[in-house]
Backbone as CSV, one residue per row, in Angstrom:
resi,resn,N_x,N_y,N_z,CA_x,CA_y,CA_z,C_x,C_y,C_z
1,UNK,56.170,-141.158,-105.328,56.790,-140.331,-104.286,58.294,-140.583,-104.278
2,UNK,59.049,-139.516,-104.614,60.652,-139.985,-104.563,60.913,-139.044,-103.637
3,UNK,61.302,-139.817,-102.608,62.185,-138.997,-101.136,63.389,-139.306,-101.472
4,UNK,63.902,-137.744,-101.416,65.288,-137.924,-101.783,65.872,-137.387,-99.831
5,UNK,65.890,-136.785,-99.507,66.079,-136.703,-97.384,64.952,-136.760,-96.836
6,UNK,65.268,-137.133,-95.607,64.143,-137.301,-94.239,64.522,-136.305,-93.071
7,UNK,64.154,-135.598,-92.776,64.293,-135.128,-91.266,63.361,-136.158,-90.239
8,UNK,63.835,-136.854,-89.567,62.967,-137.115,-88.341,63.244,-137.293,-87.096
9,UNK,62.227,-136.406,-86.818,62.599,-135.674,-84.996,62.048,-137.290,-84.374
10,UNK,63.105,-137.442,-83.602,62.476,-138.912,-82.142,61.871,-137.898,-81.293
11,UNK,61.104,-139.060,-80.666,60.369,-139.063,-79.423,60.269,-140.520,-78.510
12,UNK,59.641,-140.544,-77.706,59.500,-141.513,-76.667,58.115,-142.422,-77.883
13,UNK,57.486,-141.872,-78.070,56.122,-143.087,-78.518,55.771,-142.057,-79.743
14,UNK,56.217,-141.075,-80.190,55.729,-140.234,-81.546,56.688,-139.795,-81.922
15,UNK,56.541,-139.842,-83.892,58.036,-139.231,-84.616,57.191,-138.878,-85.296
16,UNK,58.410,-137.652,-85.573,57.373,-136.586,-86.813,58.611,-136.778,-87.823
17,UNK,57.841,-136.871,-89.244,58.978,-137.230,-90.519,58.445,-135.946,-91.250
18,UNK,59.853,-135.510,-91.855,59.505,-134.778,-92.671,60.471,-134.720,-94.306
19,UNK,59.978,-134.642,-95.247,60.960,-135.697,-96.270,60.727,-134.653,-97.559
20,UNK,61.134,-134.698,-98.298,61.716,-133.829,-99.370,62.493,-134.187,-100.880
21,UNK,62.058,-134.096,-101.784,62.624,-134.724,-102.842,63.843,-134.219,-103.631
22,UNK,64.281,-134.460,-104.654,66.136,-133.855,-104.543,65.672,-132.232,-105.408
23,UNK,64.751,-131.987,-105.176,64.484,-130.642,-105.813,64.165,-129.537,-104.557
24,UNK,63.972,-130.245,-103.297,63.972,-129.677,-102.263,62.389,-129.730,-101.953
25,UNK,61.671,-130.239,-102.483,60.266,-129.932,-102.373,59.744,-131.101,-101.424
26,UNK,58.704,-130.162,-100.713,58.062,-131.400,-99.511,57.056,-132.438,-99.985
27,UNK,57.461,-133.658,-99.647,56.772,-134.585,-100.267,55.892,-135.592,-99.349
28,UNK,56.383,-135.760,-97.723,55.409,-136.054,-96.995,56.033,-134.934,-95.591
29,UNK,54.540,-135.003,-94.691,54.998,-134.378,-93.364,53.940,-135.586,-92.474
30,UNK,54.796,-136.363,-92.078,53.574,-137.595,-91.199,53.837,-137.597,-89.827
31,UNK,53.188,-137.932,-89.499,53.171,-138.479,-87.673,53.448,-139.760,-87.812
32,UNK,54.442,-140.464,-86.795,54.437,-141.930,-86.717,54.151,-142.094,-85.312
33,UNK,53.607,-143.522,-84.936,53.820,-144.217,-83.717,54.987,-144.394,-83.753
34,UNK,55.442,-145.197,-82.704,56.852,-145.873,-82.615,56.652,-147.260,-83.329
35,UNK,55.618,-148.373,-83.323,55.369,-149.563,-83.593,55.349,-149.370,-85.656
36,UNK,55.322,-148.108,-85.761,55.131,-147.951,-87.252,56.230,-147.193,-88.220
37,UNK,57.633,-146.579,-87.569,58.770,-146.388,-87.720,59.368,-147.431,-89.199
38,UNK,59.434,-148.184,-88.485,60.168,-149.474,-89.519,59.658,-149.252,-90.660
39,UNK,58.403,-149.915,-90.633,57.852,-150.747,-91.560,57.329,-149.309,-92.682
40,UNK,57.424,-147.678,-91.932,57.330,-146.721,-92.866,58.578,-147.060,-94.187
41,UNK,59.626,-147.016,-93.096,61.056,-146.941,-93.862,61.434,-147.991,-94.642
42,UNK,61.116,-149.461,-94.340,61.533,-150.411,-95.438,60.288,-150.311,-96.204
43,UNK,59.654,-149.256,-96.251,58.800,-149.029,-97.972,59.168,-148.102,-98.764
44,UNK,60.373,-147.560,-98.303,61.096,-146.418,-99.372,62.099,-147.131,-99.778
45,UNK,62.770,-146.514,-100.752,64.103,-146.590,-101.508,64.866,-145.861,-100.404
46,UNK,66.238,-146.581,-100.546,67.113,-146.095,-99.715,67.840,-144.756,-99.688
47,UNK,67.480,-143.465,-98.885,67.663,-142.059,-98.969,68.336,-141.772,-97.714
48,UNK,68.673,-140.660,-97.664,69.241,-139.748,-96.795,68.341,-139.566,-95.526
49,UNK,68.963,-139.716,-94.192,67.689,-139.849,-92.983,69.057,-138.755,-92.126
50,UNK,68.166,-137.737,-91.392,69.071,-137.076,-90.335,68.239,-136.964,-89.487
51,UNK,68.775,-136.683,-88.263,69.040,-137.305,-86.638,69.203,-136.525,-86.126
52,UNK,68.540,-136.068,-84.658,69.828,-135.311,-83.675,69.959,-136.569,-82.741
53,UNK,71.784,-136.159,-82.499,72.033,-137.234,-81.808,71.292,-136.796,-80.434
54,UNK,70.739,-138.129,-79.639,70.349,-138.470,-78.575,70.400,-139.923,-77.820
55,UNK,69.516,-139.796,-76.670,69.939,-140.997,-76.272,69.380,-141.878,-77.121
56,UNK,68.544,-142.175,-77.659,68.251,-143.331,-78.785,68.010,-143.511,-80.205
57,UNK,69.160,-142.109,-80.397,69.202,-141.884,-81.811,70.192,-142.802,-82.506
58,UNK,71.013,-143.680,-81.645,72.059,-144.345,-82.439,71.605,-145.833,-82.192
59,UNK,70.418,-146.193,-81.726,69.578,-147.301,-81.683,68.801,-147.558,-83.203
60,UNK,68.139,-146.156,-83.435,67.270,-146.372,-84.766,67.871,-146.067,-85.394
61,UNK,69.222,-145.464,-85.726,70.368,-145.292,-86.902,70.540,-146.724,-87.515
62,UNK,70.389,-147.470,-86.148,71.414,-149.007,-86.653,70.255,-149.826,-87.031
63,UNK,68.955,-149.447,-87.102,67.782,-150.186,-87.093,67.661,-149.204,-88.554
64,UNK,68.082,-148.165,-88.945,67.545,-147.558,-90.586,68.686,-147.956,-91.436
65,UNK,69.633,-148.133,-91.147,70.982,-148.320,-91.908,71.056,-149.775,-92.148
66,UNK,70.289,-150.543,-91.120,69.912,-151.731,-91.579,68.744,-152.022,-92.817
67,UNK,68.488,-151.336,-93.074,67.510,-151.490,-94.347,67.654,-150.517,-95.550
68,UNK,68.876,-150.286,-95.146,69.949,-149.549,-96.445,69.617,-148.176,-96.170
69,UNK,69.226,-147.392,-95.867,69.345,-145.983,-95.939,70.835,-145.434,-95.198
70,UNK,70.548,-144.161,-95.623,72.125,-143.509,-95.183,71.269,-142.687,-93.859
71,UNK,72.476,-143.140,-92.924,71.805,-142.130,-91.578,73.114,-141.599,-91.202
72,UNK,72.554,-139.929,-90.697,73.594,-139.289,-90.307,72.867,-138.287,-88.646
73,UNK,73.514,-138.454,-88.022,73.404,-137.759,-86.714,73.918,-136.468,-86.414
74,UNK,73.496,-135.632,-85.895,74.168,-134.116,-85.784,73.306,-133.950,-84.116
75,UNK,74.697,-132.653,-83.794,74.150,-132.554,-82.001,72.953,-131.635,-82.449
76,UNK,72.387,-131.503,-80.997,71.317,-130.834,-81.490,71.454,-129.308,-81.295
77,UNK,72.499,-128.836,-80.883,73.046,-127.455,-81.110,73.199,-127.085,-82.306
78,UNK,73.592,-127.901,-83.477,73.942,-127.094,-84.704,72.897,-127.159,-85.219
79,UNK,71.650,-128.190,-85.291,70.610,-128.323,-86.051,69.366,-127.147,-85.681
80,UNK,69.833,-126.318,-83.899,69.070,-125.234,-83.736,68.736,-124.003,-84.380
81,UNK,69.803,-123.633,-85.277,69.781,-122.369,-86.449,68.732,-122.597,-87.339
82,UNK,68.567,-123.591,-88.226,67.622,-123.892,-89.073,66.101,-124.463,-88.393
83,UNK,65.649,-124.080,-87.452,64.227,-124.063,-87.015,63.768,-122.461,-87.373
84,UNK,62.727,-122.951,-88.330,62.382,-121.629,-89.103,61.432,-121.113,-88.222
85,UNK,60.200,-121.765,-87.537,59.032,-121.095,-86.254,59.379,-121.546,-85.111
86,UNK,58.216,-121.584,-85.084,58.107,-122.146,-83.349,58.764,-123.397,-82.616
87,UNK,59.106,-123.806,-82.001,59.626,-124.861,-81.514,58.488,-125.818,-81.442
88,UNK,58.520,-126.821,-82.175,57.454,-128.226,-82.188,58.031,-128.938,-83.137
89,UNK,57.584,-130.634,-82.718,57.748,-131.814,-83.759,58.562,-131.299,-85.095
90,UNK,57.181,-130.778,-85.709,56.967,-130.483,-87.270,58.219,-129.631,-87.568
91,UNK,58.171,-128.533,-87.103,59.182,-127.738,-87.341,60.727,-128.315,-86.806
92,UNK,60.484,-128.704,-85.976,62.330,-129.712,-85.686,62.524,-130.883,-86.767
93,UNK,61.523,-131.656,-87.355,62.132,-132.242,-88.571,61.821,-131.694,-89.602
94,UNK,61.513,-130.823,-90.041,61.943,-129.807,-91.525,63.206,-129.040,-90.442
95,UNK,63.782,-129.111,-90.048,64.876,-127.722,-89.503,66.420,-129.074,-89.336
96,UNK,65.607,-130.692,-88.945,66.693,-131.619,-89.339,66.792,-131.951,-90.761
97,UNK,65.447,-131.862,-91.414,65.748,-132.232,-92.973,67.108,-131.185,-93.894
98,UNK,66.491,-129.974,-93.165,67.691,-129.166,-94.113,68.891,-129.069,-93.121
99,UNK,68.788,-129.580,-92.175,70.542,-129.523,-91.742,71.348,-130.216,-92.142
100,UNK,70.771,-131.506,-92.394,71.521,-132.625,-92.687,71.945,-132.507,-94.142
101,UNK,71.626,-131.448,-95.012,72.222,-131.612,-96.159,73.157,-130.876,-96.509
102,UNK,73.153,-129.661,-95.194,74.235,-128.316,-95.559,75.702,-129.052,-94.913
103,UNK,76.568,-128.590,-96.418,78.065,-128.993,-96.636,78.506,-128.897,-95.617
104,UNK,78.554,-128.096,-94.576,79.236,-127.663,-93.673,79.114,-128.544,-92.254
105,UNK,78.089,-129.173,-92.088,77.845,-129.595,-90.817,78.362,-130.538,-90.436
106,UNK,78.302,-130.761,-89.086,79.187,-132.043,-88.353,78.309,-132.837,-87.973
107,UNK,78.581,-134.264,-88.266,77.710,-135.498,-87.853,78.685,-135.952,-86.450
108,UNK,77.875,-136.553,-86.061,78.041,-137.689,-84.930,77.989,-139.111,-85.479
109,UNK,79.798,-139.891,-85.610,79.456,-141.257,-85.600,78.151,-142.040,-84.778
110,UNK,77.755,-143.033,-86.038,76.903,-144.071,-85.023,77.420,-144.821,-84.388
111,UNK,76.838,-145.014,-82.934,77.753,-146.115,-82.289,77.335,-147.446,-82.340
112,UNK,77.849,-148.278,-82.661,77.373,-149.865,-82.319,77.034,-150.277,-81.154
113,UNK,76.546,-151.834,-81.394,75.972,-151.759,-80.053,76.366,-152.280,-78.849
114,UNK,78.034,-152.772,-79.362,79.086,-152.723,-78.343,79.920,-151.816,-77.568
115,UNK,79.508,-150.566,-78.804,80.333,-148.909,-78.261,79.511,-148.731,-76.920
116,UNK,77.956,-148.767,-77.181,76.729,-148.329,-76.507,76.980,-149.627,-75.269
117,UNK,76.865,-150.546,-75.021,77.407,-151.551,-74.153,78.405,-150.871,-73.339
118,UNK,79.716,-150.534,-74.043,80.778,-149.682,-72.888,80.367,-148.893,-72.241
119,UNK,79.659,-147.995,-73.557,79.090,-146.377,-72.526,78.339,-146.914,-71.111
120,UNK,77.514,-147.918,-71.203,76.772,-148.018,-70.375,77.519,-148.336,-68.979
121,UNK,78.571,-148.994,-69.425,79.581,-149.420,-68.067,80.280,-148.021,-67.751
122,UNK,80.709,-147.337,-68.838,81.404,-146.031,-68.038,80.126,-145.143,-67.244
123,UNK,79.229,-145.160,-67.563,77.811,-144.221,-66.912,77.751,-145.151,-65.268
124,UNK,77.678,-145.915,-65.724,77.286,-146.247,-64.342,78.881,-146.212,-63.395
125,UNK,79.943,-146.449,-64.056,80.815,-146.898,-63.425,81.061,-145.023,-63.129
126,UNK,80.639,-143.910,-63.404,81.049,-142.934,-62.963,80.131,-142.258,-61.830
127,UNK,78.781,-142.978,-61.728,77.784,-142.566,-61.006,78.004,-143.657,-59.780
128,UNK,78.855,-144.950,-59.744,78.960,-145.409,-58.368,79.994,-144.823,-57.844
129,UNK,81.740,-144.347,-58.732,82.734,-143.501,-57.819,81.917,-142.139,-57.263
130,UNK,81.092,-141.853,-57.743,80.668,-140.313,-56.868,79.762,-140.814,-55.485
131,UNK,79.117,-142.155,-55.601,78.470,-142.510,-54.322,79.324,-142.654,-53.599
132,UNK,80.499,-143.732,-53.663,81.517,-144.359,-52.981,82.178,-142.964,-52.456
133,UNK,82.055,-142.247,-52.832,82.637,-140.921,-52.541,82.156,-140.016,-51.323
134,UNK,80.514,-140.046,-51.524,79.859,-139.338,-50.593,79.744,-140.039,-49.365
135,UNK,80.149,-141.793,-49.725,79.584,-142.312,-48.389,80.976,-142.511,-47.413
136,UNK,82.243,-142.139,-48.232,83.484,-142.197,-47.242,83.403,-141.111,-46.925
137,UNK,82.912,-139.883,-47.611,83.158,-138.984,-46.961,82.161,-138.750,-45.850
138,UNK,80.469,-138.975,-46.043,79.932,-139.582,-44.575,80.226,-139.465,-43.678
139,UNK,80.837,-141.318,-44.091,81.809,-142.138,-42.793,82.638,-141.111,-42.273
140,UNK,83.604,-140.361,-42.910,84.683,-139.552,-42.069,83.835,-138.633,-41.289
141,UNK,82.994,-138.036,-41.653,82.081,-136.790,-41.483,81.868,-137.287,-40.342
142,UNK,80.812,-138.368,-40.009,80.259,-139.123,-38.704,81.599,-139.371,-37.812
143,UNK,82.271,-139.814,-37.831,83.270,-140.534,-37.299,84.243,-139.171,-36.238
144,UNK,84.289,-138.018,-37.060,84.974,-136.547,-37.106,84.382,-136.546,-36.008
145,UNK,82.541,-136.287,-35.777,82.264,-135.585,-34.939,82.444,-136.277,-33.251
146,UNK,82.764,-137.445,-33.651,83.181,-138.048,-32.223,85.298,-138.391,-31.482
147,UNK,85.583,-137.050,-32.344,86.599,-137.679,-32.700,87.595,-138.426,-33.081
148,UNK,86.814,-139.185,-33.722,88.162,-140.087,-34.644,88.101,-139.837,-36.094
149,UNK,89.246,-139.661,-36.473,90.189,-138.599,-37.422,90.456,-140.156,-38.151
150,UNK,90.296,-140.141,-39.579,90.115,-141.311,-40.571,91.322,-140.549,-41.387
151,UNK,92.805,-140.937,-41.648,93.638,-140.550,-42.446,93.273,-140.512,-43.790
152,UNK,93.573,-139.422,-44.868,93.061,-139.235,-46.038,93.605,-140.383,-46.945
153,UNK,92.772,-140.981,-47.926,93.396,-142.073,-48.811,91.737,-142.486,-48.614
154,UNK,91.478,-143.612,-49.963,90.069,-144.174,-49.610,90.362,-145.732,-49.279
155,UNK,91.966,-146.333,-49.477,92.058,-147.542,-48.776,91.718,-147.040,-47.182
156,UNK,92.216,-145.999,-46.564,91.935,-145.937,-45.348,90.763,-145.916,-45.094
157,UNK,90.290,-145.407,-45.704,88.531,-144.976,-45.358,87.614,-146.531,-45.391
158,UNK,88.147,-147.137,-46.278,87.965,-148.592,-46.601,87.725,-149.377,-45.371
159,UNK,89.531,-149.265,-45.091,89.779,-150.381,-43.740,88.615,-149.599,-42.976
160,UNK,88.360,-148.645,-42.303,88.097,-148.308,-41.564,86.485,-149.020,-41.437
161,UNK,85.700,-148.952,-42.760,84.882,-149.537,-43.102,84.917,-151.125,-42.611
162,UNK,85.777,-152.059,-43.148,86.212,-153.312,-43.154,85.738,-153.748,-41.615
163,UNK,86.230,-152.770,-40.629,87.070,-153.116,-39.328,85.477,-152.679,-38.842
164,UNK,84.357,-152.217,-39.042,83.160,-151.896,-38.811,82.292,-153.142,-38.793
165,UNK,82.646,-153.265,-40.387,81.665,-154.178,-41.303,81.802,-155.971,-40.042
166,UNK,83.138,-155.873,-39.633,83.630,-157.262,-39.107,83.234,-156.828,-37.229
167,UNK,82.845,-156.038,-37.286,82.073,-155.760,-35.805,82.832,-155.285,-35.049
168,UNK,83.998,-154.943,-35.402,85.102,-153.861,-34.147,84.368,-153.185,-33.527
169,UNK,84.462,-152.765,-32.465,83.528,-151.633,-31.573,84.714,-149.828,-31.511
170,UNK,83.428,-149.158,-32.004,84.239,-147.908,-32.188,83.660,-147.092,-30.741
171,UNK,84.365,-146.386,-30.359,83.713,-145.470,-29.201,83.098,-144.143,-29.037
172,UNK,81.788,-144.782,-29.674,80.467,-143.771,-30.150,79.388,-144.347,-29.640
173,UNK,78.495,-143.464,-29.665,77.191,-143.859,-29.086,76.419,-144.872,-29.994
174,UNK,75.840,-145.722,-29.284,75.074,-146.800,-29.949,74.189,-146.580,-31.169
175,UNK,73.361,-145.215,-31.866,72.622,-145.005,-32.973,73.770,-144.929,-34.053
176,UNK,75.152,-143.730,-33.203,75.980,-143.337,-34.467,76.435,-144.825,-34.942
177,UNK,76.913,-145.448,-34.003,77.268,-147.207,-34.717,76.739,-147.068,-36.007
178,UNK,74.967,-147.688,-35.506,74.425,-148.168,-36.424,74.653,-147.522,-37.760
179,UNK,74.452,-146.329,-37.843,74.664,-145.474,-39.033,76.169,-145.905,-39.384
180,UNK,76.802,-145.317,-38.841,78.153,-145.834,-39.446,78.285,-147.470,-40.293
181,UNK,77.681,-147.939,-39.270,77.864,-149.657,-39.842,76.894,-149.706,-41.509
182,UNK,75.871,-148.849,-41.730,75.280,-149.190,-42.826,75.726,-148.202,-43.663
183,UNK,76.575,-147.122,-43.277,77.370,-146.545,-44.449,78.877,-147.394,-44.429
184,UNK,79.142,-148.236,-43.898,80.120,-148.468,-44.042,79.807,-150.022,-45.076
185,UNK,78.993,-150.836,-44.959,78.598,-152.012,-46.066,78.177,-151.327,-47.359
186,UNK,77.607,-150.064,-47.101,77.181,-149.503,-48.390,78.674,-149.608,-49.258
187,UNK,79.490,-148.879,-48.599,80.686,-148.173,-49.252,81.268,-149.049,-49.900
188,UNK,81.700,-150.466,-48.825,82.162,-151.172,-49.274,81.580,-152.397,-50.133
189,UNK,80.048,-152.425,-50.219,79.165,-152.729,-51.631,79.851,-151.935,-52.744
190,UNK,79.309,-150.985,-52.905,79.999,-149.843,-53.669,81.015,-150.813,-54.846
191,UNK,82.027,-150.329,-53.518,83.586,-150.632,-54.124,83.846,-151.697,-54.748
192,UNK,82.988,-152.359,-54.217,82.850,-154.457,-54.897,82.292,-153.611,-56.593
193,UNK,80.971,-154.165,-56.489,80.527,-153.079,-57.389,81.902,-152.480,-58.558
194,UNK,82.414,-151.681,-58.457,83.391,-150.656,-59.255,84.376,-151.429,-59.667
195,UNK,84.667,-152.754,-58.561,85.583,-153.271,-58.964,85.540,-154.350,-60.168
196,UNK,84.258,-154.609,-60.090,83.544,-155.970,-60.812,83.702,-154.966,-62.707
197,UNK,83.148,-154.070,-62.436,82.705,-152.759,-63.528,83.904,-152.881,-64.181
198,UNK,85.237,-152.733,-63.705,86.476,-151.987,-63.847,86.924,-153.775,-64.625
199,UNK,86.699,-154.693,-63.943,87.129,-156.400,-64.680,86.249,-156.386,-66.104
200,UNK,85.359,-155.979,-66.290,84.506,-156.237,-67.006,85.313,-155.204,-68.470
201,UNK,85.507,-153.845,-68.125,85.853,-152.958,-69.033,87.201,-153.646,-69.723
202,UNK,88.367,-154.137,-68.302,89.125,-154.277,-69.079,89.407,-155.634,-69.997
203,UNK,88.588,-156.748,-69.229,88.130,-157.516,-70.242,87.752,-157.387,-71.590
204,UNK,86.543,-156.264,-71.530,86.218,-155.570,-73.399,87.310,-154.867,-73.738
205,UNK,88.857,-154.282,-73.031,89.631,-153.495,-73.597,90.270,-154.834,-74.435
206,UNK,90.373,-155.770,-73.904,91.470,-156.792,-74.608,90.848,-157.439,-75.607
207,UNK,89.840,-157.011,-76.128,88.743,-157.999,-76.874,88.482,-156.822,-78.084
208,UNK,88.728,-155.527,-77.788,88.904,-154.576,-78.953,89.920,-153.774,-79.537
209,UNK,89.896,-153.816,-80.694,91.164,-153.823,-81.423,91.592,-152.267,-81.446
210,UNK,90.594,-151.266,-81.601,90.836,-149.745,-81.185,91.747,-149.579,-79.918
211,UNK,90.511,-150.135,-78.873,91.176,-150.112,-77.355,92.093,-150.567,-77.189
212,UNK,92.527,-151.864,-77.811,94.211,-152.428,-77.420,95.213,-151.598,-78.365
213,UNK,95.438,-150.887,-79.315,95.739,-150.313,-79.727,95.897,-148.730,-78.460
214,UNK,95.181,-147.980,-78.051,95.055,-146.887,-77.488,95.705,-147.658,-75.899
215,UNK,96.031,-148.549,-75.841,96.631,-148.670,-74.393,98.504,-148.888,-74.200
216,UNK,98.738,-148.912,-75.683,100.127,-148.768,-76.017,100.665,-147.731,-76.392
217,UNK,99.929,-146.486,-75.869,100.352,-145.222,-75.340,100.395,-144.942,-74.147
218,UNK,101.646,-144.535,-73.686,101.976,-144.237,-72.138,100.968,-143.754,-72.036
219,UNK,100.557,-143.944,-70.664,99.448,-142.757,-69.896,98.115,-143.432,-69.929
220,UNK,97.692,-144.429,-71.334,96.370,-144.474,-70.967,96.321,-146.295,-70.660
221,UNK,95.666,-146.656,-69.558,95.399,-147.794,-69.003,94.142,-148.073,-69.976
222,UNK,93.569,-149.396,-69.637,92.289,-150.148,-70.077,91.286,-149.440,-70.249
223,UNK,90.822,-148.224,-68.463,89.938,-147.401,-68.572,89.310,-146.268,-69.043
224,UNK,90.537,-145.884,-69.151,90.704,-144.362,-70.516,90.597,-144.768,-72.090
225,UNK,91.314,-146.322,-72.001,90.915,-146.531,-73.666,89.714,-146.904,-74.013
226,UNK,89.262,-147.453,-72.951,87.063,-147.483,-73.340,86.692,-146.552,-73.884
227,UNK,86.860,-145.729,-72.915,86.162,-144.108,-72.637,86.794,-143.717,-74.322
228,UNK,88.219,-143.950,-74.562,88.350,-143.056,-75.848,87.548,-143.798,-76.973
229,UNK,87.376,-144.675,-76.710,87.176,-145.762,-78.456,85.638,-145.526,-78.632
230,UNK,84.954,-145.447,-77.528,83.645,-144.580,-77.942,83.617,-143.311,-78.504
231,UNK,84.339,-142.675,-78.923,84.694,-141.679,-79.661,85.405,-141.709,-81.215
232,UNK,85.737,-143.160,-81.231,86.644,-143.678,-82.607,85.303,-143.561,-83.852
C-alpha cells in the first residue's frame, strides 16, 4: 500500500481517513477511533496529511508531524468546493484529500503548544472584559434607578464597587444593597482576574522572541503582540 496523501476529517471520538496514492487512486477509506489515530499513522511512511483547521486540528498536526509526516491545515471554507456529494465523514475526507494538493490553496500555520497556551489566555481574557463589562454596567443600571449617577470611566465604576465591597451604606432599599453588593465583588473578582491574565501575557511577551520584537513598534504594547504572534 503506498499512500502518497491523506484526507482526514476529525471528530470528537471518530475519524474518517481517506488516502490516495501519487497516481491519485484510492487506496484506503477507514473509520478510526480516536485511541487508534496514532498507531494507524506511525505504520505508514511519511506522506502528505490535510486538515481543516479546527479547534483540535493543530493538536494532532503536532502529534502527526511528530512521526514525520507532512501536515498541512486549510480553513474549512476553502476545502468546501471540493465535496463532491452529500455532506458526511467520507465525503469531507476525500474533498480534504484533494484540497490539500491543489497549487493554489492556503494552509493555516500549525500552532505550537505555546502559541495554543496564549490563545487560551487571550479567549478567556476576552470573555472576562465582556463580563466585567455587563456587571459595571449592572451596577450603574441598579444604582441609576435610585438615583445615583456613577461617572463614566470603569475606575469609577470600580471605586464605586470598592466603597460597597468595604460596607459603605448607599441609600437604597435593603434587597437593592444586596444585589448591588454581589455585583459589585463579582466585578471586582473579575478585574483581579484580568489583571492576573494581563501579568501572565506580558510575562510570555518577554519570554518570546516574535513578541518582543512586535512591541518595538509604536502602538503595540505586550497585549497586542500576543494576539499578533499567534498569527506569526
Amino acid at each position: 500500500m503506498e499512500v502518497s496523501t491523506i484526507g482526514l476529517d476529525l471528530a470528537k471520538n471518530v475519524f474518517q481517513v481517506h488516502a490516495v496514492d501519487a497516481a491519485g487512486h484510492v487506496v484506503v477509506r477507514k473509520v478510526l477511533r480516536r485511541a487508534q489515530v496514532l498507531s494507524f499513522f506511525a505504520k505508514l511512511p511519511p506522506c502528505l496529511i490535510g486538515m481543516e483547521a479546527c479547534g483540535t486540528s493543530h493538536h494532532w498536526a503536532r502529534e502527526l508531524i511528530a512521526l514525520g509526516h507532512e501536515v498541512r491545515l486549510m480553513p474549512p471554507a476553502y476545502v468546501k468546493p471540493y465535496v463532491k456529494r452529500g455532506k458526511n465523514d467520507a465525503a469531507d475526507a476525500e474533498a480534504i484529500c484533494e484540497a490539500v494538493t491543489r497549487p493554489t490553496m492556503r494552509f493555516v500555520p500549525v500552532k505550537s503548544r505555546e502559541q495554543q497556551a496564549a490563545l487560551s489566555m487571550h479567549r478567556t481574557r476576552d470573555l472576562l472584559v465582556r463580563q466585567r463589562t455587563q456587571l459595571v454596567n449592572m451596577i450603574r443600571g441598579q444604582l441609576a434607578e435610585f438615583g445615583i449617577d456613577i461617572p463614566q470611566g470603569l475606575e469609577r465604576a470600580l471605586t464605586i464597587a470598592r466603597q460597597v465591597v468595604d460596607g459603605e451604606t448607599l441609600d437604597i432599599p435593603g434587597y437593592a444593597a444586596k444585589m448591588v453588593g454581589i455585583l459589585s465583588r463579582q466585578a471586582l473578582e473579575t478585574h483581579m482576574q484580568l489583571r492576573e491574565i494581563d501579568r501572565k501575557l506580558a510575562a510570555w511577551q518577554r519570554s518570546n522572541a516574535v513578541a518582543r520584537r512586535l512591541t518595538t513598534v509604536p502602538g503595540i504594547g505586550p497585549i497586542s503582540a500576543t494576539a499578533l504572534e499567534r498569527l506569526h
